[in-house]
N, C-alpha and C positions, 0 to 999 in steps of 0.2 A: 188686593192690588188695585189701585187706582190708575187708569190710562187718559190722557190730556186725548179728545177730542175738538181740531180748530177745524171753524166752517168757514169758504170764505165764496165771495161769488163771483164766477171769468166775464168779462167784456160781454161774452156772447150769451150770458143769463143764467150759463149753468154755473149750480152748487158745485162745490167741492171739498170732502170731506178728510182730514189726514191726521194719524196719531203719531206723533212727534218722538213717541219714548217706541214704534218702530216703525223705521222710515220708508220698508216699500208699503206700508198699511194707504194707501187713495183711494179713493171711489167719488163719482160722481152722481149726481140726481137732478132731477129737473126741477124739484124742492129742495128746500131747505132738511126737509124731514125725510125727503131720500136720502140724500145723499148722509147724514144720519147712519139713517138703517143702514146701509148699505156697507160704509166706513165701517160700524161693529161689528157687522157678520164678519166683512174680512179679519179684522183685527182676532176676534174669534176662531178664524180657521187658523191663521200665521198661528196664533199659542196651540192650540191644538196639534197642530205638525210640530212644533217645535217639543211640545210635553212629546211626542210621540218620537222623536228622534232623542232623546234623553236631556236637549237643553235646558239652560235655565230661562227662565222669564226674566224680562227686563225688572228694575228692581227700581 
């Protein structure tokens, strides 16, 4: 499974990190490279709860 991570940067300097293929997945960082990490872990937990309630993954 491939998931589209976009970075993109707000007015006020912060990263923001969001996967597209699911939409509450955001996270911020104060890098580029935070906001990154930050965005997978989440995205990581969202599948994990979701394998754990019996859904499917995006496809």
């Amino acid at each position: 499974m491939n998931l589209t991570v976009k970075i993109g940067q707000e007015e006020d300097g912060r990263w923001i990190g969001e996967v597209p293929e699911l939409p509450v997945v955001m996270a911020y960082g104060e890098t580029c490279e935070e906001a990154i990490k930050r965005v997978q872990i989440t995205a990581l937990r969202v599948l994990a709860d979701r394998l754990e309630r019996g859904e499917s993954a995006p496809g």
